[in-house]
N, C-alpha and C positions, 0 to 999 in steps of 0.2 A: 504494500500500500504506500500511497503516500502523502509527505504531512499536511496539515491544510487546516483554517482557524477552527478552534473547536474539538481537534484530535487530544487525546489523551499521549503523552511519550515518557518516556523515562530517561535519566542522564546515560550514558553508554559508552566506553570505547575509550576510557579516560585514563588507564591506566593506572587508579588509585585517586588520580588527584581530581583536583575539584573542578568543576565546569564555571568558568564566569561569565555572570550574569552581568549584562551592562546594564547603563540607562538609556543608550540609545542603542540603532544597530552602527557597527565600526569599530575596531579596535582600539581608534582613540578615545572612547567615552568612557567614563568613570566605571571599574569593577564596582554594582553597591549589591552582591551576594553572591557565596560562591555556593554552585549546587553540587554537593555532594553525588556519586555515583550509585546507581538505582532510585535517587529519588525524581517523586511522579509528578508533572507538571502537567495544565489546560495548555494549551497555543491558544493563546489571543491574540495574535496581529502578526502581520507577514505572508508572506515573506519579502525581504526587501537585501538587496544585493550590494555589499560595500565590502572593500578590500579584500574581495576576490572570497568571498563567502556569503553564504546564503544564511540571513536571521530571519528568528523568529522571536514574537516576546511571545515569554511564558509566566506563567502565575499557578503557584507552589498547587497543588492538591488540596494539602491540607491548610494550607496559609495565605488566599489571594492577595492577599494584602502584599505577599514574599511576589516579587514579579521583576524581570529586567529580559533582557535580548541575551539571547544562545544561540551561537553556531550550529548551523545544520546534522553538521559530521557527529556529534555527539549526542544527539537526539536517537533513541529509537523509539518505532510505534509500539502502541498498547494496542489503541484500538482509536476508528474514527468515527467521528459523529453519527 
């Protein structure tokens, strides 16, 4: 499948370490959470294309309030809308 707003994913492929979460999409924008590996995010907005990767914002599972932009590559699906 693939991602799209509303999907369910999980952090993935990170080799331990944390996914960060920006506040915009880009690598120059502010780290403000870093997602740990296995934990489950909504896709709320995206996908939007900057420095040669594909974001998406996400918003925690359990904590939507917890939200920032993630690289594609490190997203896997759960399940889609």
């Amino acid at each position: 499948g693939q991602l799209n707003v509303g999907a369910l994913v999980e952090v993935t492929g990170t080799d331990g370490d944390s996914l960060r979460l920006r506040s915009g999409p880009g690598l120059s924008t502010e780290t403000i959470y870093l997602a740990l590996s296995s934990e489950v995010f909504f896709v709320v907005d995206g996908p939007i294309e900057a420095d040669g990767f594909r974001w998406w914002k996400l918003a925690a599972q359990a904590d939507e309030q917890r939200e920032g932009w993630g690289v594609e590559n490190f997203l896997g699906l759960i399940r889609t809308p």
